[in-house]
DORO-977982 format. One line per field, with one value per residue (C-alpha): residue number from 1; x, y, z. Coordinates in nm, 2 decimals. Layout:
N
k = [NUM; ...]
east = [X; ...]
north = [Y; ...]
up = [Z; ...]
// end
This chain:
386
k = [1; 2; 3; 4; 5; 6; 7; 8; 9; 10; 11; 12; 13; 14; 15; 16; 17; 18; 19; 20; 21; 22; 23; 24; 25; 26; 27; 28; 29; 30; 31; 32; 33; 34; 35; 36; 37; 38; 39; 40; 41; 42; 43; 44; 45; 46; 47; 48; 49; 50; 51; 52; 53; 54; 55; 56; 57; 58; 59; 60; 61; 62; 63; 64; 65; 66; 67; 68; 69; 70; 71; 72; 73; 74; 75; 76; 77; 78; 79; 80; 81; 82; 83; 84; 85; 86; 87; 88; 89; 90; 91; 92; 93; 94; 95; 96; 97; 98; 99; 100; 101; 102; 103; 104; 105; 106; 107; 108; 109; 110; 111; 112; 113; 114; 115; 116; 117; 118; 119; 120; 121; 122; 123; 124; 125; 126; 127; 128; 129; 130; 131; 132; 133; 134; 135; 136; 137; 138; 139; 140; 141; 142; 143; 144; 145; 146; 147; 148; 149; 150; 151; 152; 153; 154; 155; 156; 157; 158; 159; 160; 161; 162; 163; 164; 165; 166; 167; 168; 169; 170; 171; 172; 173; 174; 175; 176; 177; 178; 179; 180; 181; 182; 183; 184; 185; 186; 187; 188; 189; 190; 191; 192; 193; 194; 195; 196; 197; 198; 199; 200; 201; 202; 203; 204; 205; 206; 207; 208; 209; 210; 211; 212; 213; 214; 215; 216; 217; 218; 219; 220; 221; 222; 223; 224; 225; 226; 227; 228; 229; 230; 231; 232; 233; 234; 235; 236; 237; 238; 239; 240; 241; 242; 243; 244; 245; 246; 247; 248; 249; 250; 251; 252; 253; 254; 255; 256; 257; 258; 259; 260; 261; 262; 263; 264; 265; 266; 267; 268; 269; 270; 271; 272; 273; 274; 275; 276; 277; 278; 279; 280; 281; 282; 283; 284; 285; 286; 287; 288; 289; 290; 291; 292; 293; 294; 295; 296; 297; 298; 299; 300; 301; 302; 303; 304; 305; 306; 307; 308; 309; 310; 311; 312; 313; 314; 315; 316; 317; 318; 319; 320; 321; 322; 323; 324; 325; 326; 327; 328; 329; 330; 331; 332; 333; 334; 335; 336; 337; 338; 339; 340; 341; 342; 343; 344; 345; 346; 347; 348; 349; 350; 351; 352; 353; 354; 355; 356; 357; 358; 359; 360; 361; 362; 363; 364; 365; 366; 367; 368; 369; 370; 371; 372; 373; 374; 375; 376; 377; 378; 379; 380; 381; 382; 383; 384; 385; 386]
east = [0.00; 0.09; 0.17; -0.03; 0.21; 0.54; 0.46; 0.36; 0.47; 0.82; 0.58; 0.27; -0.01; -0.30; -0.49; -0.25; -0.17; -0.56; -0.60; -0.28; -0.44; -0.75; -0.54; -0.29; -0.62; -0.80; -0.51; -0.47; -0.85; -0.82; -0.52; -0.59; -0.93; -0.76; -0.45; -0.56; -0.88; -0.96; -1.06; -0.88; -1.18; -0.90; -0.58; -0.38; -0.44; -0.36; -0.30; -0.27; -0.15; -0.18; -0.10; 0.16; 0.41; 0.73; 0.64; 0.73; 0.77; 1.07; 1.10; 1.04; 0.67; 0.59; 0.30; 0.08; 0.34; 0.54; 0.28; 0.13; 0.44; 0.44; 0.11; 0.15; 0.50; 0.30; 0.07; 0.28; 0.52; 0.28; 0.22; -0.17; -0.18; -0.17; -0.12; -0.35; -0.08; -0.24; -0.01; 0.04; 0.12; 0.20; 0.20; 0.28; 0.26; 0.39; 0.39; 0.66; 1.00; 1.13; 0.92; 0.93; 1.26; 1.24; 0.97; 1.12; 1.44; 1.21; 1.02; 1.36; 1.46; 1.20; 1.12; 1.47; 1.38; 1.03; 1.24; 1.50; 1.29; 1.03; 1.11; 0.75; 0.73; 0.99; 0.90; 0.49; 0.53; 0.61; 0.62; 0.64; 0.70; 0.59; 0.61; 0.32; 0.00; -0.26; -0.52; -0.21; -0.12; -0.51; -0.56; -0.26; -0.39; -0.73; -0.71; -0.58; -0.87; -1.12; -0.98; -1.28; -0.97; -0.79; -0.90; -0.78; -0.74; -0.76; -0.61; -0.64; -0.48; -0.58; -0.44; -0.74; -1.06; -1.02; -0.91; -1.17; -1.45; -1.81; -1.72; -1.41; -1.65; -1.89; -1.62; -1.50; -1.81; -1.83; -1.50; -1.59; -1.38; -1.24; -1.24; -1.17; -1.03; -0.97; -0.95; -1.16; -1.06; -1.42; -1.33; -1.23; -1.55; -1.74; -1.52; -1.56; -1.97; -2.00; -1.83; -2.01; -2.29; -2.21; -1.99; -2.08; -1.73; -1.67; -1.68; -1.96; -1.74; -1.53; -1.79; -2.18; -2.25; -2.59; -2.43; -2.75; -2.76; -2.41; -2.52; -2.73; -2.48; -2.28; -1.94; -1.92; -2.17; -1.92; -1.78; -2.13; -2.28; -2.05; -2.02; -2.43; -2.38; -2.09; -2.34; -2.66; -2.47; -2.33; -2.64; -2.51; -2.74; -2.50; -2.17; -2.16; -1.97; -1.91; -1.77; -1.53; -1.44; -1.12; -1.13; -0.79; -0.62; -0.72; -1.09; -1.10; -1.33; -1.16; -1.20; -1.18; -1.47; -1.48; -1.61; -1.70; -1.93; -1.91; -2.04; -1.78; -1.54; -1.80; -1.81; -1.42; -1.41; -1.71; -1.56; -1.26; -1.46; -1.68; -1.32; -1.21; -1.56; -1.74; -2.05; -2.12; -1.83; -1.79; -1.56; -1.22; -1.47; -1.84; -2.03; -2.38; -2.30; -2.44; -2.16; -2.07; -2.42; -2.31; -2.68; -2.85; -2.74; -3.06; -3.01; -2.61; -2.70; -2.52; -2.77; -2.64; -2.72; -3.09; -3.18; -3.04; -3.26; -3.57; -3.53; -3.38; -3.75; -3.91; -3.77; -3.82; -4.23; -4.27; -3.98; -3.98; -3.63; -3.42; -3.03; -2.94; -3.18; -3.12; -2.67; -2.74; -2.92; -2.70; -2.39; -2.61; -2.71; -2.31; -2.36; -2.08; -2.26; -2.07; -2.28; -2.65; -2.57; -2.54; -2.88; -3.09; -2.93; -3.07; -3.42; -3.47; -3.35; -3.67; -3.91; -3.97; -3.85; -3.83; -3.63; -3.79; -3.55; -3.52; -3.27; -3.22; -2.95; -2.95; -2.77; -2.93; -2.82; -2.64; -2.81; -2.58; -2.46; -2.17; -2.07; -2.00; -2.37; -2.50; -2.26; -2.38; -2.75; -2.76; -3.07; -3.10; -3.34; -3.60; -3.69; -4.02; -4.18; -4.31]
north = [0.00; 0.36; 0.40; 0.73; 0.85; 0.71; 0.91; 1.23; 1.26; 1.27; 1.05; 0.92; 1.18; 1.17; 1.00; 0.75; 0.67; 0.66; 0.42; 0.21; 0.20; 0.06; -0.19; -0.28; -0.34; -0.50; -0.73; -0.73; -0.84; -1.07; -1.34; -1.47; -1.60; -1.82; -1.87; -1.95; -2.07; -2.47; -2.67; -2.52; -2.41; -2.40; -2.54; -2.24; -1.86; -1.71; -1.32; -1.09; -0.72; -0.63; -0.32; -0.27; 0.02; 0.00; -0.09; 0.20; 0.60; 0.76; 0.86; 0.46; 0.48; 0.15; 0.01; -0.23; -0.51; -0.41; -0.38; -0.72; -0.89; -0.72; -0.82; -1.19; -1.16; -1.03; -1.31; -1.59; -1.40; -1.37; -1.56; -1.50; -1.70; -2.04; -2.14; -2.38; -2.54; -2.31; -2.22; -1.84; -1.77; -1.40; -1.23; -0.89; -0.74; -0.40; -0.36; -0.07; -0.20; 0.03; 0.01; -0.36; -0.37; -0.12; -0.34; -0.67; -0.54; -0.38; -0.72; -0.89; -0.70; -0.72; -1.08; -1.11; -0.87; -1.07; -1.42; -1.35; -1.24; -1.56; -1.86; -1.96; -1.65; -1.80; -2.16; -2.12; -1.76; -1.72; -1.43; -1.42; -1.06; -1.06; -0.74; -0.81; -0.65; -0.66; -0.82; -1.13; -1.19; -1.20; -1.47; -1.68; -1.69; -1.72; -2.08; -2.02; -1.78; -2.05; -2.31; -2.38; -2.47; -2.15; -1.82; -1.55; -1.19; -0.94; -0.59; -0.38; -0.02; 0.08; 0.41; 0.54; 0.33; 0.16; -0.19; -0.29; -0.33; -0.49; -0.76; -0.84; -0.80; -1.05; -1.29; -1.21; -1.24; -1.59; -1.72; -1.91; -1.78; -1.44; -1.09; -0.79; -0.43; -0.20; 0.15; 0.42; 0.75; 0.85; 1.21; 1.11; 0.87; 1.26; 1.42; 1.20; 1.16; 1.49; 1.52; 1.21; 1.36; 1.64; 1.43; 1.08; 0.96; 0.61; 0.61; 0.36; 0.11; 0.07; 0.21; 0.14; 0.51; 0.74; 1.07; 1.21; 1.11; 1.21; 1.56; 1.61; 1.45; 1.61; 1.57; 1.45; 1.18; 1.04; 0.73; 0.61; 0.63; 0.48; 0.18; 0.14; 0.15; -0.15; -0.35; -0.26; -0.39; -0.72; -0.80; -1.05; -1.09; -1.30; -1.03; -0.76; -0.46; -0.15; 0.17; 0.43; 0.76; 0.94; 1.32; 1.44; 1.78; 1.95; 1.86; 1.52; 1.24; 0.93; 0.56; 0.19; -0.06; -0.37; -0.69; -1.01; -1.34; -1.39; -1.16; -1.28; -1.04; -0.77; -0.71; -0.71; -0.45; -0.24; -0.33; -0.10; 0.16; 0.22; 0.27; 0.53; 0.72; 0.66; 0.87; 0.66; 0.41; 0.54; 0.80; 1.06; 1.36; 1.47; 1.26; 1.37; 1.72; 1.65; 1.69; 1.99; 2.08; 2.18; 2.43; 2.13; 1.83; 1.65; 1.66; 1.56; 1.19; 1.12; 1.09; 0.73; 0.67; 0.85; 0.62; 0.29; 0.33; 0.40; 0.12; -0.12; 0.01; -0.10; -0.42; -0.52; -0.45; -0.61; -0.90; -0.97; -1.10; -1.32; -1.21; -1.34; -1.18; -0.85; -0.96; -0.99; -0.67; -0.44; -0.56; -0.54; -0.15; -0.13; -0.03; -0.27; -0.46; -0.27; 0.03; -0.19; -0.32; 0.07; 0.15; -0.19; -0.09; 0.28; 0.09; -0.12; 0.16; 0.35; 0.10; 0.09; -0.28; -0.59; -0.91; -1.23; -1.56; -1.86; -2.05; -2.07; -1.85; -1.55; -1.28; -0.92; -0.66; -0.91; -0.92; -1.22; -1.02; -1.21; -1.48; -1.73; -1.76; -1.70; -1.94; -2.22; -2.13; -2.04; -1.85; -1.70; -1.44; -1.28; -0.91; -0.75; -0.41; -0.29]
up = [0.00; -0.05; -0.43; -0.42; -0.14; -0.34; -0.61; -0.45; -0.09; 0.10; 0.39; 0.39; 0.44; 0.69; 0.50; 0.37; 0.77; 0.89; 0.60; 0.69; 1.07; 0.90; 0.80; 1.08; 1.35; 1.10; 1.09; 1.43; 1.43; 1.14; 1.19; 1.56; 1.38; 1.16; 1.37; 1.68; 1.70; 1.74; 1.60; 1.28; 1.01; 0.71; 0.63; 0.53; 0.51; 0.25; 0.19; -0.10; -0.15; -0.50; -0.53; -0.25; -0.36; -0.23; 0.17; 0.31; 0.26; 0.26; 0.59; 0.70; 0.80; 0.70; 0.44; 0.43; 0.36; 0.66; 0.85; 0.74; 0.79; 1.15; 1.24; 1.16; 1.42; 1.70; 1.70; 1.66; 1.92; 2.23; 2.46; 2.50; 2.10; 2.09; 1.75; 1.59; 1.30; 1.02; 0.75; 0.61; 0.29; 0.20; -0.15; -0.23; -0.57; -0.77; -1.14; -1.11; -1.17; -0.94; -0.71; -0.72; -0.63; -0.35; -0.21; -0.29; -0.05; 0.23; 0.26; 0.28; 0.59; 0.74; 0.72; 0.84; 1.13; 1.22; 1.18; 1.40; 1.69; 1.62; 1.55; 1.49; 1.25; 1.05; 0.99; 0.97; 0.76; 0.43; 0.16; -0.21; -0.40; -0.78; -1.00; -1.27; -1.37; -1.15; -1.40; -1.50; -1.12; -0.99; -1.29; -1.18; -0.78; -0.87; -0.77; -0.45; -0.39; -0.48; -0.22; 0.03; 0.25; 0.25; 0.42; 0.22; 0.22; -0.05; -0.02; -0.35; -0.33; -0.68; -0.79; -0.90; -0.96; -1.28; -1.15; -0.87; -1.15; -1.10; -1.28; -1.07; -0.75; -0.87; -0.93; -0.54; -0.40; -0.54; -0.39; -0.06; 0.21; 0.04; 0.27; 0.11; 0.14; -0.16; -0.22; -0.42; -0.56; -0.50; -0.51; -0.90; -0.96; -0.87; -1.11; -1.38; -1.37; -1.35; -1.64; -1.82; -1.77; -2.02; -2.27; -2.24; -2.03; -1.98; -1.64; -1.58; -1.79; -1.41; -1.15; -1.16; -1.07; -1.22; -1.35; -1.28; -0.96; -0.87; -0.99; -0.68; -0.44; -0.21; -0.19; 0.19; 0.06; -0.22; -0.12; 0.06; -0.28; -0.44; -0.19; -0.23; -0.64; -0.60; -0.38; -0.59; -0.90; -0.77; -0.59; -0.39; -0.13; 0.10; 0.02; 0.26; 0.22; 0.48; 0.34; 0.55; 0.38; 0.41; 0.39; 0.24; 0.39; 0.04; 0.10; -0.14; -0.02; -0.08; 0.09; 0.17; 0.14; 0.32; 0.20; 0.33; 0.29; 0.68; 0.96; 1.17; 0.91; 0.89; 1.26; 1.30; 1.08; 1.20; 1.58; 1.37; 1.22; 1.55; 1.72; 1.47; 1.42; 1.76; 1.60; 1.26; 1.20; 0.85; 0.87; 0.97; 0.97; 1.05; 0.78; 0.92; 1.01; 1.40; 1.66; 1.89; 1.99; 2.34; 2.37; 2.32; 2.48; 2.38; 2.04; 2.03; 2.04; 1.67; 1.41; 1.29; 1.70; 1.66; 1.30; 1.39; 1.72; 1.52; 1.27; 1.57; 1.73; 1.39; 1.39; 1.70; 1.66; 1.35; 1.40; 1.82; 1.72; 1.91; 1.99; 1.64; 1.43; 1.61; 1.55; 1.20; 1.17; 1.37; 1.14; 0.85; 0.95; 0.95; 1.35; 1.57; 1.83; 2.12; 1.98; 1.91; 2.30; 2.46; 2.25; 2.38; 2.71; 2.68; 2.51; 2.81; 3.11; 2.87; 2.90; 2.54; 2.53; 2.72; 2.70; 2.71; 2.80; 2.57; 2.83; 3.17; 3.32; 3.10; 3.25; 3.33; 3.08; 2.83; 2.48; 2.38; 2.00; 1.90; 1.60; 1.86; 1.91; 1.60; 1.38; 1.65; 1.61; 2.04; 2.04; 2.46; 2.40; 2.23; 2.25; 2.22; 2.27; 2.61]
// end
């Protein structure tokens, strides 16, 4: 990651870092599920950063395939992981020559770095650096991706938008155990539908966006809309992607989007955004245009806060959902379960709901919103209007 910064910064810029944070605790998030947990769901894991740049800027911050590399030590080098015999398999990719070979030596000391202070780094981690097209090198790993027995990881840092198409989604989406992160000049999709609109650009050949449409948009709004248009398109009903915009220090609204076939991935990654956005989980600035509203301390709950509380409300009258239903549709609402927890807790303290047990020895003030019980079916209680 970082081939935007290579090319135009000394060091990354905030942007570039916020998104490389994304990654790291993401990561952090990520491994011990596939590392650590028993009994083992896969036989190897398998990661892939396409468009890494050359692994660091030039003042040492390190990218994505540092960081990465990092991430994998620190599991297998605490002591809180036990590690589960999974295999890793790392691939990092650049089509720049030069940037190849930057990366290909940045890799090599720091896989020397992780492996000589982890033994267990160096005989279960391994890394391979290509320097290929993007289109050649997803084509040749394609396999790999399609292996129900290997998790796998997908980081695209597109320069731009052109690469992460539809059709490439759709094929993603199809792969059994793929997550994915990639990146969207969505301050350039606006520029460029704008501009189709008035001389029929070619745009919509890479991103599904409505030039109309992007007409009455506002620019805070970009990358949302374009996250909704990529889902819309692939209409994947079982493929859930989570969007968090970037605002530049020059004003442009760029972004990641997350995507996953398993809520267990979704809500890592919302747990992530809720910790960097604690009103909306979508964002490095005010998406909604609703905080410091110190006259009114009534009307500073967030307004993600105020509309997942209303649907949640809806839901609830129409659904009287049990703790999994009411899991499935927090993550779906892109709102982390710590966050659907506080606003049943506030919900309940109201009066406005009540919770019924489907077991014996359900604990006060627990709402039971977590994978472990929904992947095994453990239904413990059902909620219903007051």
């Amino acid at each position: 990651m970082g081939k935007k910064a290579d090319k135009l910064f000394d060091g990354f810029d905030e942007e570039t870092k916020l998104k490389l944070q994304i990654i790291r605790l993401y990561f952090r998030e990520w491994i011990p599920v596939f590392l650590a947990k028993r009994p083992r769901a896969f036989q190897s894991v398998f990661v892939a950063d396409l468009f890494s740049g050359k692994g660091q800027d030039a003042k040492g911050e390190e990218g994505s395939p540092l960081i990465i590399l990092d991430e994998f030590r620190k599991f297998f080098a605490s002591s809180e992981n036990v590690w589960n015999g999974t295999k890793s398999y790392l691939l990092f990719n650049d089509y720049n020559p030069k940037t190849y070979e930057e990366l290909r030596e940045n890799l090599k000391r720091k896989g020397e770095d992780c492996a000589q202070g982890c033994k267990l780094f160096a005989q279960n981690v391994k890394h391979r650096v290509e320097n290929r097209p993007f289109q050649e090198v997803f084509k040749e790993y394609a396999r790999t991706l399609k292996s129900p027995s290997t998790a796998c990881f997908l980081l695209l840092d597109q320069y731009g938008f052109k690469e992460v198409t539809v059709e490439l989604l759709k094929e993603i989406a199809k792969f059994p155990a793929v997550d994915l992160i990639f990146f969207v000049s969505s301050s350039a999709v606006f520029r460029f539908a704008r501009e189709s609109s008035k001389n029929k650009g070619t745009i919509t050949n890479y991103i599904p966006v409505n030039p109309s449409e992007v007409e009455e948009l506002d620019s805070s709004q970009v990358h949302r809309y374009v996250c909704r248009t990529f889902s819309q398109a692939i209409n994947e009903p079982n493929y859930h992607f989570a969007p968090f915009s970037l605002k530049s220090q020059n004003g442009n609204i760029n972004g990641v989007i997350f995507g996953t076939k398993n809520l267990l991935g979704l809500q890592k990654f919302l747990d992530v955004a809720w910790k960097l956005d604690g009103s909306a989980g979508e964002a490095n600035f005010n998406i909604n245009d609703d905080r410091d509203l110190p006259l009114f301390p009534e009307l500073s709950v967030p307004v993600k806060w105020q509309e997942f509380k209303a649907e949640l409300l809806d839901f609830i009258k129409e659904n009287q959902p049990d703790n999994l239903q009411i899991y499935r549709f927090a993550l779906l609402n892109g709102v982390a379960t710590v966050v659907a927890k506080k606003i049943l807790e506030n919900l309940c303290n109201d009066n406005l709901i009540k919770i019924e047990p489907l077991v014996n020895k359900v604990k006060a003030g627990t709402f039971y919103l977590d994978y472990k019980y929904y992947k095994t079916g453990d239904r413990r209680i059902r909620v219903l209007r007051s």
